[in-house]
C-alpha positions as CSV (number, residue, x, y, z in Angstrom):
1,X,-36.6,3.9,4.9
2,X,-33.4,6.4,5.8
3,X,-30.1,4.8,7.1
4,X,-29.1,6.4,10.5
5,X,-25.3,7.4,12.2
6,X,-26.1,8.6,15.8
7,X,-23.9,10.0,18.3
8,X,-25.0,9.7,21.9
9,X,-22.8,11.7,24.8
10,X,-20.0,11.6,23.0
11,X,-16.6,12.0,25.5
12,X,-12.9,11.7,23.4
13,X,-9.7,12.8,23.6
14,X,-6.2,12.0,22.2
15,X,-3.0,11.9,24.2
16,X,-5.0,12.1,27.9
17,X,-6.7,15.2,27.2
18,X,-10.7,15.1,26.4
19,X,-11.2,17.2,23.7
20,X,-15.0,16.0,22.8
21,X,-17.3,16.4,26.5
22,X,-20.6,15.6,25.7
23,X,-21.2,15.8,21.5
24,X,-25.1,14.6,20.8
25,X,-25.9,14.4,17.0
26,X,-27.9,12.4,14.4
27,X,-27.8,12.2,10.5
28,X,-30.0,10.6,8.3
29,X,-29.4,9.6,4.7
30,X,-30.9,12.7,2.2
31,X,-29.6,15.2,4.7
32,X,-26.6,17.6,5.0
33,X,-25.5,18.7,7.9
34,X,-22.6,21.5,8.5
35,X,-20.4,21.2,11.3
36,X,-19.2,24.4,12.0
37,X,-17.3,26.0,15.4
38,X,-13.6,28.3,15.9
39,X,-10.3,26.4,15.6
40,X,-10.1,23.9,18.0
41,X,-13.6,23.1,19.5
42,X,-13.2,19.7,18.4
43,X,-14.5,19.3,15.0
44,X,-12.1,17.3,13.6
45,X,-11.4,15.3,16.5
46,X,-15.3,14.3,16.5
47,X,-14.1,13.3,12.4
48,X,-11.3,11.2,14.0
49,X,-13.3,9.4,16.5
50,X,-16.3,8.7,14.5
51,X,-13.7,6.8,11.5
52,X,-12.3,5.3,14.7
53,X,-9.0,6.7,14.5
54,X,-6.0,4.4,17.4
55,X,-4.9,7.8,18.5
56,X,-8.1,8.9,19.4
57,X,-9.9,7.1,22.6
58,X,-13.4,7.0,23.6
59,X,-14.0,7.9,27.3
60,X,-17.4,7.9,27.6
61,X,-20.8,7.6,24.6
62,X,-21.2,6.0,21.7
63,X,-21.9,5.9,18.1
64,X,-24.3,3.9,16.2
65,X,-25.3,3.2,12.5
66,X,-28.8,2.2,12.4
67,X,-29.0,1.8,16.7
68,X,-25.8,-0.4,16.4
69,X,-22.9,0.7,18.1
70,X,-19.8,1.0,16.2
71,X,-17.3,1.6,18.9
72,X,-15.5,-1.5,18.8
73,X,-15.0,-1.9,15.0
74,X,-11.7,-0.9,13.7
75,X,-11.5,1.6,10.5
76,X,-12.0,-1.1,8.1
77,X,-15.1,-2.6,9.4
78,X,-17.2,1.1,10.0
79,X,-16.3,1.6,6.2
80,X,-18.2,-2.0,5.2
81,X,-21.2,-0.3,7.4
82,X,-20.8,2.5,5.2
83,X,-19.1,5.1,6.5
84,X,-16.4,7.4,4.9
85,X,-14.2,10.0,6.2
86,X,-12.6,12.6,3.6
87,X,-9.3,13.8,4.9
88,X,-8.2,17.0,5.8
89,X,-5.0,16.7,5.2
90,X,-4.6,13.3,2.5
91,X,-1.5,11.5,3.0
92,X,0.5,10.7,-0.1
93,X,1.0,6.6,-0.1
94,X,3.9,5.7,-3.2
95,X,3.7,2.7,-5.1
96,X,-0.4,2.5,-5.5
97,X,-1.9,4.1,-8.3
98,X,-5.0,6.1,-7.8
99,X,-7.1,4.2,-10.2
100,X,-5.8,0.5,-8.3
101,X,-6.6,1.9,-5.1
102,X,-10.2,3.3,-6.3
103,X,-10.8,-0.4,-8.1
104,X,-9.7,-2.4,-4.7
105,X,-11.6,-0.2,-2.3
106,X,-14.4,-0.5,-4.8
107,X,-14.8,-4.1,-4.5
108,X,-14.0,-3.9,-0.9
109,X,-17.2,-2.2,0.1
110,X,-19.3,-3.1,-2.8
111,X,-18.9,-6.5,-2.9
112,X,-22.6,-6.8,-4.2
113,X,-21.9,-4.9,-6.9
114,X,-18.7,-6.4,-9.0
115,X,-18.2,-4.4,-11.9
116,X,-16.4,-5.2,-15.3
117,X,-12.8,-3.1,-15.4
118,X,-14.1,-0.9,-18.5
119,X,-17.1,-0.4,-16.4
120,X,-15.1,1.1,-13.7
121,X,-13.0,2.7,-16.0
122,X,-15.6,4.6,-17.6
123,X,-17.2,5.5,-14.1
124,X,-13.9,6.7,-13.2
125,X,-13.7,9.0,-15.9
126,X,-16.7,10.6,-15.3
127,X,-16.3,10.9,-11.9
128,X,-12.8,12.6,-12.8
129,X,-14.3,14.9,-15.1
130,X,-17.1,16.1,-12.5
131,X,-13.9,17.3,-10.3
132,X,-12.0,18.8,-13.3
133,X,-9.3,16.4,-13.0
134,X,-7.0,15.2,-16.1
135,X,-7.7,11.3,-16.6
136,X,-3.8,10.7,-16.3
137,X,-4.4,11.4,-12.3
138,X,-5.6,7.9,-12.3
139,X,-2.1,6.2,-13.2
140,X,-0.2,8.2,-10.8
141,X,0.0,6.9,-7.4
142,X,-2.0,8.3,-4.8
143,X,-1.7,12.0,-4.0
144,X,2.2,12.1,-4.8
145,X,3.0,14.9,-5.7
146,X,-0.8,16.4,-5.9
147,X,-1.3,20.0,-5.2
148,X,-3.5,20.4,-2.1
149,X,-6.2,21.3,-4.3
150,X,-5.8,18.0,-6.6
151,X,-5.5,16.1,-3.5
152,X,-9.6,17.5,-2.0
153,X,-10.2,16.5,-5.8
154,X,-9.4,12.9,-5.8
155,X,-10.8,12.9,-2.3
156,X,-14.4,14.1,-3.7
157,X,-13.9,11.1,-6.7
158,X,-13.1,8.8,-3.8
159,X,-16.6,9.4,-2.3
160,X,-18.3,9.6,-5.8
161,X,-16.7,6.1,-6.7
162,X,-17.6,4.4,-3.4
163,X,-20.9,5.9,-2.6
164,X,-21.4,4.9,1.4
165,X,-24.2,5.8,3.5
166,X,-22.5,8.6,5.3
167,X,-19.7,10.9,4.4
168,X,-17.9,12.8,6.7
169,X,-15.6,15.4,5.4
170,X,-13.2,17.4,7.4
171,X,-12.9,20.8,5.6
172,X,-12.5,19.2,1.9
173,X,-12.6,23.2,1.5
174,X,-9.3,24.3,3.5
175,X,-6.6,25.3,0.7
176,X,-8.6,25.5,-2.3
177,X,-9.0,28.6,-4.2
178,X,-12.5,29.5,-5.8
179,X,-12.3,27.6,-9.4
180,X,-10.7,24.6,-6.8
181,X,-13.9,24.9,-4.4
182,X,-16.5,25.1,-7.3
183,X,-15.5,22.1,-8.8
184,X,-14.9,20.1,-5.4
185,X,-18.3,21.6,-4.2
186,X,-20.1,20.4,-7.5
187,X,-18.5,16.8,-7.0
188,X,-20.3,16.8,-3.5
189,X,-23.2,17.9,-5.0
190,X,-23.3,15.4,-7.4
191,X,-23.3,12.7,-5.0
192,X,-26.4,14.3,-3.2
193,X,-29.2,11.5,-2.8
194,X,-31.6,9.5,-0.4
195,X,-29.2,7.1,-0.2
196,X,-26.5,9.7,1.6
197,X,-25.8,12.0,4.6
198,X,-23.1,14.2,4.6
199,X,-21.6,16.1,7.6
200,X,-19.7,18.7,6.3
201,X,-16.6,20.0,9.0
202,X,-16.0,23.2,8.0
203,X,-14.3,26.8,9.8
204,X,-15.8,28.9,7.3
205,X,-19.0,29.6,5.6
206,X,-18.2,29.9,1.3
207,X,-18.3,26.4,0.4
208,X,-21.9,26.3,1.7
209,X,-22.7,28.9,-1.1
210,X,-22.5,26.0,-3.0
211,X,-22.9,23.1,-0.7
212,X,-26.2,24.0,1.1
213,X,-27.0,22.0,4.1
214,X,-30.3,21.4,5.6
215,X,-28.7,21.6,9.3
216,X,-26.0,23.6,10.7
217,X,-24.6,22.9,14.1
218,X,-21.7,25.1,15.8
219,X,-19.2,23.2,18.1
220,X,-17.7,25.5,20.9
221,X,-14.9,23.9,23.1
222,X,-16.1,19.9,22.6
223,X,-20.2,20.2,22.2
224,X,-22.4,21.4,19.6
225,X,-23.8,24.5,21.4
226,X,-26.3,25.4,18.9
227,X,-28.5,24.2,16.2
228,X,-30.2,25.5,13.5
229,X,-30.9,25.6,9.4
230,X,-28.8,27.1,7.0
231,X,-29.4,30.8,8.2
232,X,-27.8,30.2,11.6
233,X,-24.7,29.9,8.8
234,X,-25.3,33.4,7.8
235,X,-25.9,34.4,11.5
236,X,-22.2,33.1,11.6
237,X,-20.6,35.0,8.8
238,X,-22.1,38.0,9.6
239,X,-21.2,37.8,13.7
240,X,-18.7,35.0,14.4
241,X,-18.8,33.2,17.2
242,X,-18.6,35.8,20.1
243,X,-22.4,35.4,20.5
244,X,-22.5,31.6,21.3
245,X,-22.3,30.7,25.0
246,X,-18.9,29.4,25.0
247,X,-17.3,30.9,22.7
248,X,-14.3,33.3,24.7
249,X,-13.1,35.1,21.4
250,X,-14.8,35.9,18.1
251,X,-13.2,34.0,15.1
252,X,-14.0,35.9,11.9
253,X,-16.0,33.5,9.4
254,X,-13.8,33.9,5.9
255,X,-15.9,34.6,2.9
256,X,-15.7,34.0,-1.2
257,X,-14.9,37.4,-2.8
């Protein structure tokens, strides 16, 4: 039986302003979904809200893992239901190494599942290796001094290591050239089961070359205004956005060379 993360009539905003007016959506472990839409349609305010972000404030809706509403719980307590939010933009935080942080979160949200330390380090490895990243990554501390690339890298290991029911990633793909992208997008693939569903924020369409997603929604100015499979992505890169009710200006969807 599939886990389910729901959002129902979704209304947010940050500083006074709404910036989400309406967003309906639902993911089910085993599927990916892309999240697609122009600059500022909301996308990564919907990433904000959903990890319950304090800057970002629910006016109206809900969201619910398995028909129970999250809304309430802080950060913390929507990653023990298993959720998981993949940064845009990682912060660097000194004096915690990347392989302590990994270990502690571990057993944070996996407290049925201690592992021995040379367990984890071994699963670490791998995990690094999957991403391209050198193993001495794991005794600096977190993302100082990371290139943006190395920093959607140890991201990706992040959600390999942890493993929760849903993953939403805020365009792990900005920044990274196309040896960076093939490795990050093989690290998402890897983690690709029935146990996971992945909503994939993203402004353009070449990581789904690699990432392929079963659904593909376009935000426009705070709702999804379309659905579809993955050759409404296509449809995208070959049009923009002009064409969707909504959309004022056409935002030209970047492509891999």
């Amino acid at each position: 039986m599939s886990d389910t993360i729901e959002v129902i009539d979704l209304h947010a905003g940050i500083e006074g302003k709404e910036i989400l007016k309406g967003v309906n959506l639902k993911v089910n472990t085993s599927e990916t979904h892309a999240i697609m839409g122009p600059n500022g349609s909301g996308k990564s305010t919907l990433a904000y809200t959903m990890m319950g972000h304090p800057k970002y404030k629910i006016i109206s809706g809900d969201i619910k893992i398995n028909g129970e509403s999250i809304v309430t719980l802080p950060p913390n307590q929507r990653a023990l239901k298993g959720l998981f939010l993949g940064f845009q933009y990682p912060l660097e935080i000194p004096g915690v190494s990347l392989a302590n942080f990994l270990r502690i979160s571990y057993n944070a949200v996996r407290k049925d599942e201690p592992m021995l330390v040379r367990d984890f380090r071994k699963m670490l490895e791998d995990k690094f290796e999957v991403v391209g990243m050198e193993r001495s990554f794991a005794t600096r501390y977190l993302n100082e001094g990371f290139s943006g690339g190395e920093k959607k890298k140890a991201e990706v290991v992040q959600l390999a290591v942890l493993r929760p029911k849903f993953a939403v990633l805020d365009e792990t793909d900005s920044g990274l050239d196309i040896d960076a992208l093939k490795l990050v997008s093989d690290g998402i693939n890897s983690i690709r089961s029935s146990e996971i569903g992945i909503m994939l924020i993203t402004h353009y369409q070449r990581i789904l070359r690699y990432v392929k997603p079963q659904f593909v929604h376009v935000m426009v100015k705070g709702k999804v205004e379309v659905s579809g499979g993955p050759e409404l992505a296509e449809k995208l890169e070959a049009q923009g956005y002009s064409w969707i009710q909504g959309a004022e200006e056409e935002n030209e969807i970047q492509t891999t060379p």
